[in-house]
N, C-alpha and C positions, 0 to 999 in steps of 0.2 A: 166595647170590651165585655165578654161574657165572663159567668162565672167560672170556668174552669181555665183561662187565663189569669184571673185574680189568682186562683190555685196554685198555679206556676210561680206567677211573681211573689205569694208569699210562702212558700217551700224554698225559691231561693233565698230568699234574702234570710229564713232561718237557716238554713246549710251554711248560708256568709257568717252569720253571727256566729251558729255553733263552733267551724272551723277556729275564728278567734276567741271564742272564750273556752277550748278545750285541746287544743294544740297549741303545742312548746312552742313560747316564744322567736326561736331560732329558728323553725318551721317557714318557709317563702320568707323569710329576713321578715317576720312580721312587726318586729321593734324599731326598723329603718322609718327615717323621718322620708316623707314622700313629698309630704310641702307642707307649708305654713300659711296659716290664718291670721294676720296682726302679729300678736306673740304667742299665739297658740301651735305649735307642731303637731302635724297628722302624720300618724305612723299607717302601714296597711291595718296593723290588725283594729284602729279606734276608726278607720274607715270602713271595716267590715262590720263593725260593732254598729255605726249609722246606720248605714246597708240594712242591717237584722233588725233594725224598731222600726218598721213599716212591717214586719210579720206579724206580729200580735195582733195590731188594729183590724188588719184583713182579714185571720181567723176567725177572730170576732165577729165580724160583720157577717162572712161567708155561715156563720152558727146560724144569724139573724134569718139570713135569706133560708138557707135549707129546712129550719123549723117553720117559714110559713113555705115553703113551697113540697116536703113532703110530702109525701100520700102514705106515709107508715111512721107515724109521729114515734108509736112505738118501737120500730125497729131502728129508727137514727138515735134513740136514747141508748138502745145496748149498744148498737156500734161503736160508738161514745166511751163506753163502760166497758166493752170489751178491751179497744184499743189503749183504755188507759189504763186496764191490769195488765196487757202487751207490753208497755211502754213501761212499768216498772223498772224491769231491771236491765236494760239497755240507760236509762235516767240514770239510777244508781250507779251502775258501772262507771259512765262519763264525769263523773262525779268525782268519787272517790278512790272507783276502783273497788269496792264492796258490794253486797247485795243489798245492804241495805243504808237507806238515804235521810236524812230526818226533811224533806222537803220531796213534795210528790210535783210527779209531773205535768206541763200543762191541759191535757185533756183531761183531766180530773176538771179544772177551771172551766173548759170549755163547756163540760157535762153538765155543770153546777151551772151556769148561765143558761144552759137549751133547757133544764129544770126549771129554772126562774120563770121563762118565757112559757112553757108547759102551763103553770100554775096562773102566770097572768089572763092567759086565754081560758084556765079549767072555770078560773074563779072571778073572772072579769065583774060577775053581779052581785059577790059576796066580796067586795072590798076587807072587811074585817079577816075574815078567812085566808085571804091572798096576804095581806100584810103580815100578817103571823106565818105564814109558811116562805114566804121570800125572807122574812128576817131570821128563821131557821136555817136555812140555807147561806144565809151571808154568815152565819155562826158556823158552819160547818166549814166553809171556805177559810176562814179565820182561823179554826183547830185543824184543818187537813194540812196548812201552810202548801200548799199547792204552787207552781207558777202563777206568778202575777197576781195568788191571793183573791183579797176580798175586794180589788179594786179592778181586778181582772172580770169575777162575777158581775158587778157594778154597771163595768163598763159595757157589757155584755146586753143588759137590759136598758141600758141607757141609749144602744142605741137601736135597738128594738123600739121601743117606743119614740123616737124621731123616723124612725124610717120612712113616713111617709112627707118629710120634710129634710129630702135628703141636702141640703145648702145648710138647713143649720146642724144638720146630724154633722155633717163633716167641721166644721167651725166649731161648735163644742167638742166633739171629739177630741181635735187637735190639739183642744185648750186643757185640757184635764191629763190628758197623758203628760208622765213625767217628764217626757224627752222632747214634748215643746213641736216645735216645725220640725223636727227630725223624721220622728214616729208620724205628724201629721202630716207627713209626703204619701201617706200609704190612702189619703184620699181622695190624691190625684186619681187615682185611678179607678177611687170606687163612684168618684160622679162621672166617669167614663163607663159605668157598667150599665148593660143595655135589658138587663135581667132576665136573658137568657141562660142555659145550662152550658151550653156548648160543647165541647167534644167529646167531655165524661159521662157518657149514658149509659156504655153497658159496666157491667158490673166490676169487672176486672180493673176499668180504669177508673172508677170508681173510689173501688179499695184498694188501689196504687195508692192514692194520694194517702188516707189512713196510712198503711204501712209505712210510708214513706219517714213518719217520726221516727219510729223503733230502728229501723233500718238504718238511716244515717245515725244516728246515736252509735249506736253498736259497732259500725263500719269506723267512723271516729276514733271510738273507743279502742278497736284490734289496731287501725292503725298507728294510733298514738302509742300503744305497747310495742308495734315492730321495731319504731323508731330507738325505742329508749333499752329492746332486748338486746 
């Protein structure tokens, strides 16, 4: 499984999650009991909410791979930064409906972790150095209140440094995230990844995937306003 497959599967699975957590409930009858677990009831939309915590783990990981495998360390950093000043107000909007949001959106987190990872490789021989600037950064992530936070940056570099032990990279992974074996299904498929690029080479398709945050947020967004005009 290449990397631009991974891509796919976690672009869907956040489409799944966003649709339920920012469309009306009445929306596909997403409050309809679909089946039952013991005594537990699955509605679609806490089934699309499972569906969507197998995205986080995979963006994360796919940060891990793109920072060692770029050849312009610096141009995936502003990509990064651009797309999460993009992502601004398409976030907000889904939100509240405002421009503005007291919580930023997740590529700010992701930014803040492919920095982490920056800094581990700038200053890998000044340990002192490194420790002071990554716990900079876990401060910043902490006051930016960002998706997924300081545990999002975290986990970011957490598994950068397993990556070259990919069995326990996924095993601790799965154990630290809040959502347990839900969220940790997202590494079925990254010990299936054969770490190649795959179909995303030229540029266009590329930054599909980037735009593709801002784009369904916003699309969301109009849609959920036609519903309710």
């Amino acid at each position: 499984m290449n990397g631009s497959v991974l891509k796919l599967i976690a672009c869907l699975a956040m489409l799944l999650d966003h649709i339920a957590a920012f469309m009306p409930g009445d929306f596909m009858n997403m409050k309809e009991i679909l089946f039952t677990i013991g005594d537990k009831a699955i509605t679609l939309r806490m089934l699309l909410h499972y569906i969507g915590r197998v995205a986080f783990p995979l963006f994360a990981f796919l940060i891990t791979e793109g920072f060692v495998h770029t050849r312009d360390k610096k141009r995936y950093g502003i990509n990064l930064m651009i797309f999460a000043l993009i992502s601004e107000i398409p976030w907000n909007l889904v939100h509240n409906g405002e421009l503005l949001y007291y919580r930023q959106n997740v590529f700010f987190t992701l930014l803040l972790g492919y920095l982490g990872l920056c800094v581990i490789e700038r200053f890998k021989d000044d340990k002192k150095r490194s420790g002071i600037l990554l716990i900079c950064l876990l401060v910043i992530s902490i006051l930016l209140r960002a998706d997924y936070g300081c545990f999002g940056y975290g986990f970011i570099l957490m598994l950068y440094l397993l990556r070259s032990r990919k069995l326990l990279m996924s095993i601790v992974g799965a154990c630290v995230l809040p959502s347990r074996w839900i969220g940790g299904m997202a590494f079925i498929p990254v010990m299936l990844y054969n770490g190649e690029r795959g179909f995303a080479k030229k540029k266009w398709i590329k930054y599909s995937f980037y735009a593709f945050y801002p784009l369904h947020l916003i699309i969301i967004y109009a849609f959920r306003m036609s519903l309710t005009a």
